[in-house]
C-alpha positions in Angstrom: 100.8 99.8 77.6 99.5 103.4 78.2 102.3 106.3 78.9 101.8 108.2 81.9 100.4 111.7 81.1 103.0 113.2 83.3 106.1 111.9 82.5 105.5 109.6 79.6 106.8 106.3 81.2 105.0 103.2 80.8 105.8 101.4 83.8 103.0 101.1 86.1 101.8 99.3 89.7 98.6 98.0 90.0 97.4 99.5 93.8 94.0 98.0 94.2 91.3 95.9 92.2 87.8 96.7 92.0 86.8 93.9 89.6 87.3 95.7 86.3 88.2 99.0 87.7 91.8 99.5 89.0 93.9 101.6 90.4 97.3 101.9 89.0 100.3 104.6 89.4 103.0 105.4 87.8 106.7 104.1 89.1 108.1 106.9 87.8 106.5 109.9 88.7 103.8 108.4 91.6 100.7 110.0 89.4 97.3 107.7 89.6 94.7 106.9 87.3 92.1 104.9 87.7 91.9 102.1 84.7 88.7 100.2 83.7 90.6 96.5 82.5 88.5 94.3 80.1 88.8 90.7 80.8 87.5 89.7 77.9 84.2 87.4 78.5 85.0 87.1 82.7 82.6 88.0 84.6 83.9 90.5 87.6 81.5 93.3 89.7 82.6 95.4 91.8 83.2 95.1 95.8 79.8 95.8 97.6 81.9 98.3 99.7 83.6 100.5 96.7 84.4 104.0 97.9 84.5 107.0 95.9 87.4 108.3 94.6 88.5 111.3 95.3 91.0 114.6 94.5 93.1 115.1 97.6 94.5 118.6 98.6 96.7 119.7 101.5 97.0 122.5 103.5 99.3 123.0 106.5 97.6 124.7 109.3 100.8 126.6 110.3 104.8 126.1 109.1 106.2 122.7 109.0 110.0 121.7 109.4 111.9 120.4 106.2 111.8 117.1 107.8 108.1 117.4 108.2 107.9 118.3 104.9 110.4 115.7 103.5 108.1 112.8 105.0 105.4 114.1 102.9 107.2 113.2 99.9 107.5 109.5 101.5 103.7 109.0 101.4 102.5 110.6 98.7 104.4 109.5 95.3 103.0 112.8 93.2 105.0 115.1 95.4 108.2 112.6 94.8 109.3 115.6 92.6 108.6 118.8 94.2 111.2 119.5 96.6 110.8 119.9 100.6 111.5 123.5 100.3 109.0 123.9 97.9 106.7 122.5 100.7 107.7 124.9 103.2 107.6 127.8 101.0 103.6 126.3 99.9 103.1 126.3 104.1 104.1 129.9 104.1 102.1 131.5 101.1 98.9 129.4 102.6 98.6 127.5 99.5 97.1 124.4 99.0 98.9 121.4 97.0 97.6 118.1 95.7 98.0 114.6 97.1 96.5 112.5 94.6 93.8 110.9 93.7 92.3 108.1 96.2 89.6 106.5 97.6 88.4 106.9 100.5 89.4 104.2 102.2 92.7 104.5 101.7 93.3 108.3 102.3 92.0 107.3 105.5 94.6 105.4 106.3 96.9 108.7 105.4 94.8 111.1 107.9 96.5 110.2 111.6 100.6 110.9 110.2 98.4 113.9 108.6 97.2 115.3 111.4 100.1 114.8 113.8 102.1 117.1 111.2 99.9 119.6 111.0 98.2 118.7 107.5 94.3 119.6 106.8 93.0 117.8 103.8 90.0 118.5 101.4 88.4 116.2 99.2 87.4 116.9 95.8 85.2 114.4 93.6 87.2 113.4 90.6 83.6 112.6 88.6 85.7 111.8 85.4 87.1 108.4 87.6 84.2 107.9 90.0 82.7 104.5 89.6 
């Protein structure tokens, strides 16, 4: 089993399946890689709707409350460790902090609570885990 780069656990959730190519993350720490699986002879393609995947960064477009902040941390596993504070104090030096990495698809199911808490997002292409 591979050990999360971050943490070095090896317990891991399998988030979505692109044929060969899935997505898992780590239970301990939330970080996400994207794993190409060989099935040994099967033979998988990928969905004719596979998305990109993509780096996701935050900004918050003015300052958020802690509980603002703290239901961040609910949504996005990699910030399970970085402490609401922290958040707040990122919101008041204007700097940006990472979400993940995801497709498409699914940070677009992310975007509404976004918005409504005053979030902007970037995207940036993660070529080393686009398909």
């Amino acid at each position: 089993m591979t050990k999360c780069v971050k943490c070095g656990a090896e317990s891991w959730s399998v988030e979505d399946k692109y044929g060969a190519l899935q997505t898992w993350r780590c239970n301990a720490c939330g970080t996400a890689i994207l794993v190409h699986v060989n099935y040994s002879g099967a033979e998988l393609g990928f969905a004719p709707d596979l998305s990109h995947v993509f780096r996701f960064c935050a900004h918050w477009k003015s300052k958020p409350s802690i509980q603002q902040a703290s239901d961040m941390k609910k949504y996005f596993p990699i910030l399970q460790s970085v402490s609401a504070y922290a958040l707040v104090r990122k919101a008041i030096q204007n700097e940006k902090f990472e979400l993940g990495i995801f497709t498409e698809n699914q940070m677009q199911k992310f975007e509404p609570f976004l918005s409504s808490i005053g979030i902007e997002i970037s995207r940036l292409p993660d070529t080393a885990r686009s398909p």
